[in-house]
DOLO-731381 format. One record per residue (C-alpha): residue in three letters; x, y, z. Coordinates in steps of 0.5 Angstrom, whole numbers, padded with zeros to 4 digits, always signed. Each point is the difference from the previous one (the first is absolute). Layout:
<recs>
ALAXYZ/...
</recs>
This chain:
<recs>
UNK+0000+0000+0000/UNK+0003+0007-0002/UNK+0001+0005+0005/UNK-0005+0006+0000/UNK+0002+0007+0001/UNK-0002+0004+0003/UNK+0001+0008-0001/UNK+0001+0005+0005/UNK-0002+0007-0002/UNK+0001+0003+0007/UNK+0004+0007+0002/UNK+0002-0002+0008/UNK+0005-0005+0001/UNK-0002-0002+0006/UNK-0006-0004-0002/UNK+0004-0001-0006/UNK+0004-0004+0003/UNK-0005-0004+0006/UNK-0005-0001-0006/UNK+0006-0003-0005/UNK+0003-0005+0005/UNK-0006-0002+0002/UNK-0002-0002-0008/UNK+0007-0003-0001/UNK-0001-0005+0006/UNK-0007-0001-0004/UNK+0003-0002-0006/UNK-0001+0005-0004/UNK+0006+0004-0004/UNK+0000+0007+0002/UNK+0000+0006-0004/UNK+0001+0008+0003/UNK-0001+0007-0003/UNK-0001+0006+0005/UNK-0003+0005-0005/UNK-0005-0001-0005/UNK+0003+0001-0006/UNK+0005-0005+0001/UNK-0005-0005+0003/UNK-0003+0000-0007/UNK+0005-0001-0004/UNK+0003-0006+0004/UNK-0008-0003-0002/UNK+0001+0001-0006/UNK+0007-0003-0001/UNK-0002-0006+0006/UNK-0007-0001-0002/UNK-0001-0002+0008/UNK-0005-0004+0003/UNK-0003+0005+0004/UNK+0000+0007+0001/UNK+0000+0003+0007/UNK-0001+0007-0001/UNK+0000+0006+0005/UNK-0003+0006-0002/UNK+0005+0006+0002/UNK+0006-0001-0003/UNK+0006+0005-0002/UNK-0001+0001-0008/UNK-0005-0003-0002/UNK-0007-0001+0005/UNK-0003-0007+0001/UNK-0005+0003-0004/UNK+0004+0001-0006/UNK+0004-0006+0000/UNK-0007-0005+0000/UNK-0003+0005-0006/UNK+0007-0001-0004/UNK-0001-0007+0002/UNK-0007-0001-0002/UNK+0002+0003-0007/UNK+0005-0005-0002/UNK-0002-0006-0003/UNK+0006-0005+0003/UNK-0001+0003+0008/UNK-0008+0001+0000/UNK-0001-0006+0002/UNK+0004-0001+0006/UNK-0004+0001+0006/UNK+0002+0006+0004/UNK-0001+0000+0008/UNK+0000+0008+0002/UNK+0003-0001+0007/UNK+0000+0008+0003/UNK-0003+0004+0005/UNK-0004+0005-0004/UNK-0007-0002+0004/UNK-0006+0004-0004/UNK-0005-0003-0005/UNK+0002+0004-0005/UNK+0008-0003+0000/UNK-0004-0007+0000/UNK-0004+0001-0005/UNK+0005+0003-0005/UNK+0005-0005+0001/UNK-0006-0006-0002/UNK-0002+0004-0005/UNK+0007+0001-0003/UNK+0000-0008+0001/UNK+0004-0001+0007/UNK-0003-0008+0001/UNK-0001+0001+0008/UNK+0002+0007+0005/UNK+0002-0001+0006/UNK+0002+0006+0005/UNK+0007-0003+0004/UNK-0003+0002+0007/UNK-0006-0004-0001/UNK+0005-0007-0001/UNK+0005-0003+0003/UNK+0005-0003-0005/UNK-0003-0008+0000/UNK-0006+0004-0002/UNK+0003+0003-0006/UNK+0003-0007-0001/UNK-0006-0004+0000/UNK-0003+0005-0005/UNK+0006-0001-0004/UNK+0000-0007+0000/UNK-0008+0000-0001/UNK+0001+0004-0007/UNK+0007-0004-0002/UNK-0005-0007+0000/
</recs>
């Protein structure tokens, strides 16, 4: 069975860091970007499995990285999980609009949540 990979668009290392050792030990092949616009580029060259994706981020914002995403014929099916702080409906429903697959807000999760969530789409 191959590895999946799992693409990390986060801008904080710390939870970079926690939350990519915590994937490795899992099994699945860990790629970073801490900002947007490198984020977009590796999905395109990487083609991962899945995308984890925070919405404010250094040069690109999540929201642009899901549209450029979205528009692009080789990247537009990977699932994308928006994991980040933003809270209000409107952000929500502008990142399922755009086609994130599941919106999560990292207060309300703890890692073997997000995990499990992971998992769940990757079956």
């Amino acid at each position: 069975m191959k590895m999946k990979k799992i693409l990390f668009i986060e801008d904080e290392s710390a939870l970079q860091m926690t939350f990519g050792n915590m994937l490795t030990k899992q099994g699945y092949e860990m790629i970073k970007a801490m900002d947007g616009r490198t984020g977009l580029e590796l999905a395109k060259e990487e083609k991962p499995d899945l995308i984890l994706l925070d919405l404010i981020l250094p040069k690109m914002d999540g929201f642009g990285v899901l549209k450029g995403l979205k528009e692009d014929q080789e990247t537009k099916d990977i699932p994308v999980i928006i994991l980040t702080n933003l809270e209000n409906t409107g952000d929500v429903q502008r990142a399922l609009e755009l086609g994130a697959t599941t919106y999560l807000t990292k207060a309300n999760y703890t890692l073997a949540e997000i995990l499990e969530k992971i998992e769940k789409i990757l079956s």
